[in-house]
C-alpha positions as CSV (number, residue, x, y, z in Angstrom):
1,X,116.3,76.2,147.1
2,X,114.4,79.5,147.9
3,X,114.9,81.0,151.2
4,X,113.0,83.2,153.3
5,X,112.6,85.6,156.1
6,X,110.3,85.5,158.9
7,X,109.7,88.4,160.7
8,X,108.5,88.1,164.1
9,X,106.0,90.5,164.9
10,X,106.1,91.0,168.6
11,X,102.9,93.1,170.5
12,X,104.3,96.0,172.6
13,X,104.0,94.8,176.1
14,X,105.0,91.2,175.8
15,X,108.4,91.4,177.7
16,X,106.4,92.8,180.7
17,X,104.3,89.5,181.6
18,X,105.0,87.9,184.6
19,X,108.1,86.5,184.7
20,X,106.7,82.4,184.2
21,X,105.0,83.2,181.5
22,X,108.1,84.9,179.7
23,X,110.3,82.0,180.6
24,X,107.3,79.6,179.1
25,X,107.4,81.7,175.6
26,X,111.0,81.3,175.4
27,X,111.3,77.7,176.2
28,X,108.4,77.1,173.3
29,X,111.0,79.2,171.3
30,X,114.0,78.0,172.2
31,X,112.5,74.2,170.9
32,X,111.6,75.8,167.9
33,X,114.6,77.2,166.8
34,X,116.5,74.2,168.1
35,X,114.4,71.9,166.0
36,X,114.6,73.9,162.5
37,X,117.8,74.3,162.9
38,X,119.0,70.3,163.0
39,X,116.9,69.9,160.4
40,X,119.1,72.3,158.1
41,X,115.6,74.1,157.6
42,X,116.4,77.9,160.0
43,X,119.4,79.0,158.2
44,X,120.1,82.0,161.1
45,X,118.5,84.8,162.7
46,X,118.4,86.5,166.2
47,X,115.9,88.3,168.4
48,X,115.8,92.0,168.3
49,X,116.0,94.7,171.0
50,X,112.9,97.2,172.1
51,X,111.9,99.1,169.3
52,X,112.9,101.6,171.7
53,X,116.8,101.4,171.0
54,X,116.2,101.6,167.4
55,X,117.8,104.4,165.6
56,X,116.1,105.8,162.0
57,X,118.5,107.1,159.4
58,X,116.9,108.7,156.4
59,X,117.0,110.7,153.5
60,X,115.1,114.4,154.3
61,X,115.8,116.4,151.4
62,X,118.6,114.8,149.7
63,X,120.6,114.9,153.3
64,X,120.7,111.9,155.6
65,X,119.1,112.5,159.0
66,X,119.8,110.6,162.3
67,X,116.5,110.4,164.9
68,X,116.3,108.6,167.6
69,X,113.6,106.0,167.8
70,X,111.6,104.0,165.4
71,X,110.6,104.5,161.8
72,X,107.3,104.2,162.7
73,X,104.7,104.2,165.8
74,X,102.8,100.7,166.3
75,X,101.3,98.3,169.1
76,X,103.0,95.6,166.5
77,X,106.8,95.6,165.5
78,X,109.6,92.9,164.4
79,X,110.9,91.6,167.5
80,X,113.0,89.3,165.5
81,X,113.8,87.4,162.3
82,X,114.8,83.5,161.0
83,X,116.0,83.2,157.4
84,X,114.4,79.8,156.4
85,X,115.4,77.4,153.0
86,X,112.3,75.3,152.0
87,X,110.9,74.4,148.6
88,X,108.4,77.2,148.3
89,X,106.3,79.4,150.0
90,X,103.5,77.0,151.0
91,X,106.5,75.6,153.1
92,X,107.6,78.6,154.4
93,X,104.4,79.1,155.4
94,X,103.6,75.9,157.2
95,X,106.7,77.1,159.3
96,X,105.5,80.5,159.8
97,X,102.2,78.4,161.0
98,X,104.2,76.3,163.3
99,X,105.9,80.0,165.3
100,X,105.0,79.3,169.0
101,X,105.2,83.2,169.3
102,X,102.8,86.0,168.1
103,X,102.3,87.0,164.2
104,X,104.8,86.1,161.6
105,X,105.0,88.1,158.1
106,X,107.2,85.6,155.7
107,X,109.5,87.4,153.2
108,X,110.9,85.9,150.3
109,X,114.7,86.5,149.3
110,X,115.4,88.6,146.3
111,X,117.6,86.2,144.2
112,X,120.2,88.0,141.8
C-alpha cells in the first residue's frame, strides 16, 4: 500500500499564543494522532524543533559547509511530519484535510 509524508507546515509565531490556546492546538493534535494511529493509518512521525536550531549542511563548491540556521528564510516551515499508508493519494489527502493544525503539503514515498 503506498505511503506518504505529511509535512506540517507550521506559521512562525504559533508557539507564542497564549498559553490556552497552545494547550487547545495540542489536545486537537494529540486526538489526531491518537486516532490514526489505532487505526494502523499514521505509521510514525514527531514534531520538530524552531527552525531556529536547524543546522544546514551543503555542498559550496564541491566542499561541504556547516551554517548555522535554516536552509531557507520563511513566515511558513515544517514543524513536523506523519508518514501515513492509505490506498492512494485522494486518501492521503482526505487525511491531510482532516490535520487540526495549519497547512499540510503531502509527499508521496519513492518506492524502489
Amino acid at each position: 500500500m503506498p505511503q506518504y509524508v505529511l509535512l506540517f507546515l507550521e506559521e512562525e509565531g504559533w508557539k507564542d499564543q497564549p498559553k490556552d490556546a497552545k494547550a487547545a492546538g495540542y489536545a486537537a493534535i494529540g486526538k489526531w494522532w491518537e486516532e490514526l494511529s489505532q487505526k494502523g493509518i499514521l505509521k510514525g512521525g514527531e514534531e520538530l524543533q524552531p527552525m531556529r536550531t536547524a543546522t544546514t549542511v551543503r555542498r559550496v563548491n564541491g566542499a561541504m559547509k556547516v551554517t548555522e540556521g535554516p536552509f531557507i528564510e520563511s513566515k511558513e516551515h515544517v514543524g513536523g511530519f506523519g508518514m501515513i499508508e492509505v490506498p492512494d493519494l485522494d486518501a492521503a489527502i482526505a487525511i491531510a484535510k482532516s490535520w487540526p493544525g495549519g497547512n499540510v503539503e503531502v509527499r508521496p514515498i519513492v518506492v524502489h
